[in-house]
TINU-415664 format. One record per residue: residue number from 1; residue in three letters; x, y, z of N, C-alpha, C in turn. Coordinates in steps of 0.2 Angstrom, whole numbers, plus 5000, padded with zeros to 4 digits. Example, Ala and Ser with C-alpha at 12.3 -4.5 7.8 and 13.67 -1.06 7.14 Angstrom:
// TINU-415664
SITE     k     r   n_east   n_north   n_up   ca_east   ca_north   ca_up   c_east   c_north   c_up
SITE     1   Ala     5066      4972   5039      5062       4978    5039     5066      4984   5039
SITE     2   Ser     5064      4989   5035      5068       4995    5036     5064      5000   5039
//
This chain:
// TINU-415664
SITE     k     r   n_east   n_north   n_up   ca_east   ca_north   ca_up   c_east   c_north   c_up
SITE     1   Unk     5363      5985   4737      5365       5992    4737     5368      5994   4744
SITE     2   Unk     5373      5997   4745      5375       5998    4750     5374      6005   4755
SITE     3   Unk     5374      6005   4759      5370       6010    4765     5372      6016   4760
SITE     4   Unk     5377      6017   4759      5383       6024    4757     5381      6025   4751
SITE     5   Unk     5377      6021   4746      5375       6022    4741     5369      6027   4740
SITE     6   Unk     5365      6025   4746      5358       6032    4750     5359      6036   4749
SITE     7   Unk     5365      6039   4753      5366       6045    4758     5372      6048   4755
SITE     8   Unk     5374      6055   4754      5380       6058    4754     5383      6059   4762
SITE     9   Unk     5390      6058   4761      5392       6057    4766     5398      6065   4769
SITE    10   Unk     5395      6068   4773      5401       6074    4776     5408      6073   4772
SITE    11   Unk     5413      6078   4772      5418       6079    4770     5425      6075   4775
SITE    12   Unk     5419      6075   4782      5424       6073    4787     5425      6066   4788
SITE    13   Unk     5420      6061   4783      5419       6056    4783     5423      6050   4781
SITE    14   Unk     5428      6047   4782      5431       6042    4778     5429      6042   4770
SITE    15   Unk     5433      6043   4764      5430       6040    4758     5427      6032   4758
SITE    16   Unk     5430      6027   4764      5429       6022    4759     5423      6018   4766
SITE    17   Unk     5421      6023   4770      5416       6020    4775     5410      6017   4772
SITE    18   Unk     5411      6014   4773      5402       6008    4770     5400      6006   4775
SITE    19   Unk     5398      6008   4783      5397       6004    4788     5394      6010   4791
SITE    20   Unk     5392      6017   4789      5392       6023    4793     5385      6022   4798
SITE    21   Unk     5388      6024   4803      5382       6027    4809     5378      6030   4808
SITE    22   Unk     5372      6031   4811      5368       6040    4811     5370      6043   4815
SITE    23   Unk     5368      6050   4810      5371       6057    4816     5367      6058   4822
SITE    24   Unk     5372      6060   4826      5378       6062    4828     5382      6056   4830
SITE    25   Unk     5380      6049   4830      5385       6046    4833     5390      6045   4827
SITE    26   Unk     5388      6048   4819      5396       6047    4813     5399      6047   4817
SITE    27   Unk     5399      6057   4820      5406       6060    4821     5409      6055   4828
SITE    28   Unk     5407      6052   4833      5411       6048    4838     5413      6042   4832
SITE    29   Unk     5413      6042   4826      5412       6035    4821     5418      6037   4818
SITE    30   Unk     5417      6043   4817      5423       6045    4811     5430      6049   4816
SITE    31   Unk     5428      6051   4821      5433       6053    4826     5439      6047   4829
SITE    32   Unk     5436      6041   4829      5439       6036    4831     5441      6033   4825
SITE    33   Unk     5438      6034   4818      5443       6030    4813     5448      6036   4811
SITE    34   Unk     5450      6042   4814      5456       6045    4811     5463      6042   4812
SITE    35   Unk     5462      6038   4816      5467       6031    4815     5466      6027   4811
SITE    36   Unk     5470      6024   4806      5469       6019    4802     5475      6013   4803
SITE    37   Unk     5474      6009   4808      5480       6004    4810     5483      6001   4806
SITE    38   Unk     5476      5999   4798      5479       5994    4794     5484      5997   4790
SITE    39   Unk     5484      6004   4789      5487       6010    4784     5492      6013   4789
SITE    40   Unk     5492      6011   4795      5498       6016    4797     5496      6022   4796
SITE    41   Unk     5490      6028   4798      5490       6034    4796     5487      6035   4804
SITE    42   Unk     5488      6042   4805      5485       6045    4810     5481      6053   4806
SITE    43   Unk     5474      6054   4807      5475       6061    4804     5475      6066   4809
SITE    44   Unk     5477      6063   4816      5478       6071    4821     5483      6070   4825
SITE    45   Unk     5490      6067   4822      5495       6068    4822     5500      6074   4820
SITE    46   Unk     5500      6076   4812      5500       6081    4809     5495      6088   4810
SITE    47   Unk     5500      6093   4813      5497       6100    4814     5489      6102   4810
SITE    48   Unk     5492      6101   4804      5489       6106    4796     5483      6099   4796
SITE    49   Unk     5482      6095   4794      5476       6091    4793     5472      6090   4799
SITE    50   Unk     5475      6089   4806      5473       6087    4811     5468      6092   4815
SITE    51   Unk     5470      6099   4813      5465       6106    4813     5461      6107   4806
SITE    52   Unk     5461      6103   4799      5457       6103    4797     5453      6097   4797
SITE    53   Unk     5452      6093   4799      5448       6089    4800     5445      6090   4806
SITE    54   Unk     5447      6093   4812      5444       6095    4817     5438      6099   4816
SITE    55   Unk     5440      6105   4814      5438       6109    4810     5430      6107   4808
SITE    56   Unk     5432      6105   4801      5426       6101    4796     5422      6096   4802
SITE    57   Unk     5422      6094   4805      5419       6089    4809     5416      6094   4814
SITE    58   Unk     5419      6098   4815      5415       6102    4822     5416      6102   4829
SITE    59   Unk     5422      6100   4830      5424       6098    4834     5428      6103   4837
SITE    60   Unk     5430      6107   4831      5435       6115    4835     5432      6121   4829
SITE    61   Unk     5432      6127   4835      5428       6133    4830     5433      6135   4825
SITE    62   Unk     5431      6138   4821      5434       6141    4814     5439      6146   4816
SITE    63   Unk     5440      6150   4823      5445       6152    4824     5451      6152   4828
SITE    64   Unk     5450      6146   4829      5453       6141    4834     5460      6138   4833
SITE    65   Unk     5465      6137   4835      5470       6130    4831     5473      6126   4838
SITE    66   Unk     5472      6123   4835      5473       6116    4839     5480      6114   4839
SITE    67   Unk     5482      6115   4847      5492       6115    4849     5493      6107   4849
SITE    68   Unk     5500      6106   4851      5504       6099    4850     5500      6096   4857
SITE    69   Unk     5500      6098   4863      5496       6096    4868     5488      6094   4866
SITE    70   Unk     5483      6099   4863      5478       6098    4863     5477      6091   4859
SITE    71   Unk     5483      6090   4853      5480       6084    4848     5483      6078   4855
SITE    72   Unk     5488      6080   4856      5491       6072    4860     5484      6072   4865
SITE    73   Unk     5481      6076   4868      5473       6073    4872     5468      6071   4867
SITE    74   Unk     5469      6073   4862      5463       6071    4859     5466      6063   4855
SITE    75   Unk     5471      6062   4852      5471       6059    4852     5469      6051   4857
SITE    76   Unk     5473      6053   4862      5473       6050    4870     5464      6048   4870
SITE    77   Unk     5463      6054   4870      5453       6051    4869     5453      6047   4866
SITE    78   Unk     5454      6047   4860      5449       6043    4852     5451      6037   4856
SITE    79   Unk     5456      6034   4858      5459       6029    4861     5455      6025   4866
SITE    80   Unk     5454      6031   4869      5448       6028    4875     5444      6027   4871
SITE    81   Unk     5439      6030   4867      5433       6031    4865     5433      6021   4859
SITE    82   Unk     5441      6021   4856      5441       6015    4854     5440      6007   4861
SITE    83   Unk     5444      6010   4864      5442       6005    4869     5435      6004   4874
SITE    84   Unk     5430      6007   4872      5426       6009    4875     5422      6003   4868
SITE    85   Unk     5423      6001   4861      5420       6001    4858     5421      5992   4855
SITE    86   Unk     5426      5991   4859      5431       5986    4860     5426      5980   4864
SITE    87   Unk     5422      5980   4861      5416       5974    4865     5417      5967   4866
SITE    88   Unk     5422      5964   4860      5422       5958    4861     5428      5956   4864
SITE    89   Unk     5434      5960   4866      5439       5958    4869     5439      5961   4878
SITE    90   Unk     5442      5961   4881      5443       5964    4890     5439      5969   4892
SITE    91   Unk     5434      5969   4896      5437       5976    4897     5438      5981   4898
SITE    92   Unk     5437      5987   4897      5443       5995    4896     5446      5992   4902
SITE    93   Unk     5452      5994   4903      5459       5995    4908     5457      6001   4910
SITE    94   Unk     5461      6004   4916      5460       6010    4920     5462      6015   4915
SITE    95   Unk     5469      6010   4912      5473       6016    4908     5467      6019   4903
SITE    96   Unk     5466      6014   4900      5460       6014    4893     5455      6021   4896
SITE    97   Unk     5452      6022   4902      5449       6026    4902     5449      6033   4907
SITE    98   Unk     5457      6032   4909      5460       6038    4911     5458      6045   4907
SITE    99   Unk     5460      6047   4901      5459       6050    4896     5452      6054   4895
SITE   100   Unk     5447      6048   4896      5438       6050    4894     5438      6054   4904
SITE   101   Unk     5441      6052   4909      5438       6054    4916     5443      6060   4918
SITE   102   Unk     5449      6058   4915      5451       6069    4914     5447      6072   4910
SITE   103   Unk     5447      6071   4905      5443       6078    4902     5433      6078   4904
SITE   104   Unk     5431      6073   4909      5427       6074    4911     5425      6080   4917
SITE   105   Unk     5432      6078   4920      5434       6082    4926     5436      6088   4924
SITE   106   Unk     5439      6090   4920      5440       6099    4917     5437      6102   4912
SITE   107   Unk     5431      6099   4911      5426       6101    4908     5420      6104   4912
SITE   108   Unk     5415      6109   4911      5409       6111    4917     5402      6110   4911
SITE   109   Unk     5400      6106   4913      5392       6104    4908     5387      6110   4911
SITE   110   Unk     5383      6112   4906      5376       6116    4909     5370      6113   4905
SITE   111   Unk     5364      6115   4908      5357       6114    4906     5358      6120   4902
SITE   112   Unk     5351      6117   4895      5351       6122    4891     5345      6119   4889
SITE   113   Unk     5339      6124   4887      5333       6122    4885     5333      6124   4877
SITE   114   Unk     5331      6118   4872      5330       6119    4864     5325      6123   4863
SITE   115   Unk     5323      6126   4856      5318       6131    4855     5311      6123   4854
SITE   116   Unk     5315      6116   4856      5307       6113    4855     5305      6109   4862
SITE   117   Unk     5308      6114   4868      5306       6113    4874     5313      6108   4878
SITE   118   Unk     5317      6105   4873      5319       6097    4874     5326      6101   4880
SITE   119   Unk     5325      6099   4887      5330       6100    4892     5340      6094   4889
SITE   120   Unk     5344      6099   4887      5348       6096    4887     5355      6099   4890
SITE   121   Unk     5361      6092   4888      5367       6096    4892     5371      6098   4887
SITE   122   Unk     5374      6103   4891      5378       6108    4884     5385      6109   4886
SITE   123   Unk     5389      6107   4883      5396       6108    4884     5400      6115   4887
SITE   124   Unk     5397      6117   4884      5399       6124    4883     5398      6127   4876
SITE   125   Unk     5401      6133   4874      5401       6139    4870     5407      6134   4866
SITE   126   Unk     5405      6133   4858      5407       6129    4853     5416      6132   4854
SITE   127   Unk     5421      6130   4851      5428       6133    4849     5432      6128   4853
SITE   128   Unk     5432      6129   4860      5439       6126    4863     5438      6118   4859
SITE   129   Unk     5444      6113   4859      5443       6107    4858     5442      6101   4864
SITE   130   Unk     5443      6103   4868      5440       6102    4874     5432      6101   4875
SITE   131   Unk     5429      6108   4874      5422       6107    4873     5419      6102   4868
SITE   132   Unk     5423      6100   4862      5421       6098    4856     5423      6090   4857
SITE   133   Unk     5427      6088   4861      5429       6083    4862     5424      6079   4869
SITE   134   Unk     5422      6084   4874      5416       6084    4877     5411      6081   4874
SITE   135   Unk     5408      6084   4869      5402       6084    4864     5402      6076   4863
SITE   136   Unk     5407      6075   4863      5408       6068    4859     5403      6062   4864
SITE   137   Unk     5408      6063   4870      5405       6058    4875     5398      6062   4878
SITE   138   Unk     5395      6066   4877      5387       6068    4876     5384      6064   4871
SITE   139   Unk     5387      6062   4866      5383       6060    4859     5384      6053   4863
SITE   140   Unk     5390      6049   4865      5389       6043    4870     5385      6041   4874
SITE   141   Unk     5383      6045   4876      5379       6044    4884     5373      6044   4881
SITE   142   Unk     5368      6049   4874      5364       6048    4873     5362      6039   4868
SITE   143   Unk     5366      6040   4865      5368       6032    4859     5367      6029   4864
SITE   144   Unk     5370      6027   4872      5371       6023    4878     5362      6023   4877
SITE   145   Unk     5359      6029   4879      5352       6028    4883     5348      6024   4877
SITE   146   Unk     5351      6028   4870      5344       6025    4866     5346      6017   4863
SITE   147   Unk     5351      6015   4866      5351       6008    4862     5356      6007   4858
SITE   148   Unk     5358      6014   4853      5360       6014    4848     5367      6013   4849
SITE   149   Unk     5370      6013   4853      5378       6014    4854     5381      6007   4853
SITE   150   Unk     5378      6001   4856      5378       5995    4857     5379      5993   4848
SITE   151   Unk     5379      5995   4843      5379       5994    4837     5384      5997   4832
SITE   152   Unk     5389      6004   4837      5394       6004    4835     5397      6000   4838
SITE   153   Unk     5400      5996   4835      5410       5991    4836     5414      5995   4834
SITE   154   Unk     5421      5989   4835      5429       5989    4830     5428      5981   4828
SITE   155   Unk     5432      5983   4821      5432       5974    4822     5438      5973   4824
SITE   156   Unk     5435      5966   4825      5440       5961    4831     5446      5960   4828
SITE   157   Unk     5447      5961   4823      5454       5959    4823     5459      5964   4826
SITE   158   Unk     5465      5963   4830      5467       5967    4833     5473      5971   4829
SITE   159   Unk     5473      5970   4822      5477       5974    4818     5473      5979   4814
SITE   160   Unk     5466      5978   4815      5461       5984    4810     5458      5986   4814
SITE   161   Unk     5453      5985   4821      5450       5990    4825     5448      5995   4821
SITE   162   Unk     5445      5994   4813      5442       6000    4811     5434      6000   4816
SITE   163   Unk     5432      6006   4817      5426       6006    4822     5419      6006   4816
SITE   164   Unk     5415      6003   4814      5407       6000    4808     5403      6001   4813
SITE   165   Unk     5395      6003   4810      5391       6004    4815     5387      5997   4810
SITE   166   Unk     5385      5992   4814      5381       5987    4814     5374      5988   4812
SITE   167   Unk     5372      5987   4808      5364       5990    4804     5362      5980   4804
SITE   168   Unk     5364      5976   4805      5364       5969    4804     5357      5966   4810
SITE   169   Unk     5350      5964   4808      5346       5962    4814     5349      5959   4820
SITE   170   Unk     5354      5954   4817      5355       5950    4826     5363      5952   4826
SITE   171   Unk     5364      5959   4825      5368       5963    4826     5375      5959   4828
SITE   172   Unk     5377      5956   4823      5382       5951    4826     5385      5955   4817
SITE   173   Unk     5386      5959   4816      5388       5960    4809     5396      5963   4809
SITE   174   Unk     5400      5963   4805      5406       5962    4806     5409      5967   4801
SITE   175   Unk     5414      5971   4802      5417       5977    4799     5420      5973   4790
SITE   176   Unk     5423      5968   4788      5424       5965    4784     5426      5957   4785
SITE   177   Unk     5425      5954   4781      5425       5947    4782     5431      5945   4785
SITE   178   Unk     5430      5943   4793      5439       5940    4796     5444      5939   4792
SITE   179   Unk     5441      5931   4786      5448       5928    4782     5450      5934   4778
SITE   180   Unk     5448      5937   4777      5452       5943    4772     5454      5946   4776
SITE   181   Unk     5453      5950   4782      5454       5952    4786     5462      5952   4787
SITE   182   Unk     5460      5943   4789      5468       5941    4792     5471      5939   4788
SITE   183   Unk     5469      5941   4781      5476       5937    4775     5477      5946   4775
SITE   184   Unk     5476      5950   4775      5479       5957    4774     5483      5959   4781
SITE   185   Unk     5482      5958   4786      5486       5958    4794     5492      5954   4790
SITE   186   Unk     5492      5945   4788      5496       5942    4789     5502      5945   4782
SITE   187   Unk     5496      5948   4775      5503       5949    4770     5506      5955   4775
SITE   188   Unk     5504      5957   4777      5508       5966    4781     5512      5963   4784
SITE   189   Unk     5513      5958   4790      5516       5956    4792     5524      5951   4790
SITE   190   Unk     5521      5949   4784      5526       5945    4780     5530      5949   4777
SITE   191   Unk     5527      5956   4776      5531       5959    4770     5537      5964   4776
SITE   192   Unk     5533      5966   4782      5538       5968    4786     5545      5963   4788
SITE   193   Unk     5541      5956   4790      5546       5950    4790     5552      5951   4785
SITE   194   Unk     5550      5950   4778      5554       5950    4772     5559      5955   4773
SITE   195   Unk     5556      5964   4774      5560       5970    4774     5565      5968   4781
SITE   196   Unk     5563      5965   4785      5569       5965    4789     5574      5961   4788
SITE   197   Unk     5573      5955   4786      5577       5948    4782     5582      5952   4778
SITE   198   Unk     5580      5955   4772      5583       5959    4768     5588      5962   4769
SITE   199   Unk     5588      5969   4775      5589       5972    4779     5596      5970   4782
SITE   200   Unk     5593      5966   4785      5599       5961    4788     5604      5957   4784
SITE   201   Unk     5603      5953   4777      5609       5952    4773     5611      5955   4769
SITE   202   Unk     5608      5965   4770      5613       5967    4766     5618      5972   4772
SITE   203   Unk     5618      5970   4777      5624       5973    4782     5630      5972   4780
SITE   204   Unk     5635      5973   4780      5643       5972    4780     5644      5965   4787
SITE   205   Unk     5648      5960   4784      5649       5955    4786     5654      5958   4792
//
């Protein structure tokens, strides 16, 4: 049975997630798959979806809308936040984590004490995406302290980079089986080849 088969899964969730984190590190889980490489889809490219999914996930207050500038940082984030998740290949690049170290510098964190004593950092008052996208790398820093973060990946394939949280003991577990992996990259790739082929001998001699 699989994990997904447990739990109901948020509205903000990927339908076809089978690999899902625990909260709060989903949303840094589902925030990074709003890319889908192997689909060619962005969902916070597009105005209208891109503030409703913000929205639903909690990332922007309900009276809020999120401008062309705002998605292009946020986007730019999720980016970093993929290369941060990026374990088995380089390094982040400076570029990779230009994005995470502006919005940490225009952002201002406060102490906030919970109703159960628990000293924590608070981004700010919920609404800007700024603040919400702050949250994000709080819910990092925590998953960093307890361990947990090391268990969210991308797979290594460099044409799916979907982000899976590894529930696998000797945590070596793997978003989908590579060979299929790379015969689905390789047909996407042939069928592109072909469309060009095509393309090309129906030009005018």
């Amino acid at each position: 049975m699989a994990y997904t088969d447990q739990v109901t899964m948020p509205a903000w969730v990927p339908s076809d997630e089978h690999k899902p984190a625990p909260m709060p590190l989903l949303v840094v889980q589902s925030f990074v798959n709003t890319r889908d490489l192997d689909q060619g889809t962005d969902l916070l490219t597009e105005a209208d979806a891109a503030n409703r999914w913000l929205h639903q996930a909690g990332l922007l207050g309900p009276e809020v809308t999120a401008g062309t500038e705002d998605l292009r940082t946020a986007r730019e984030v999720r980016e970093g936040v993929r290369a941060l998740l990026a374990r088995a290949r380089p390094a982040p690049a400076d570029s990779d984590l230009r994005p995470l170290e502006e919005l940490a510098r225009t952002t201002r964190l406060r102490l906030t004490i919970d109703p159960a004593g628990q000293i924590r950092l608070d981004p700010g008052s919920p609404g800007r995406l700024a603040n919400g996208l702050l949250s994000l790398l709080l819910i990092i820093r925590d998953a960093q302290l307890d361990g947990s973060w090391h268990r969210l990946k991308t797979c290594g394939n460099p044409g799916c980079q979907w982000a899976f949280y590894d529930r696998s003991h000797s945590r070596r577990g793997t978003w989908c089986d590579m060979a299929s992996c790379g015969n689905l990259i390789k047909n996407r790739n042939l069928r592109a080849r072909r469309g060009r082929q095509a393309a090309a001998n129906h030009q005018p001699g």
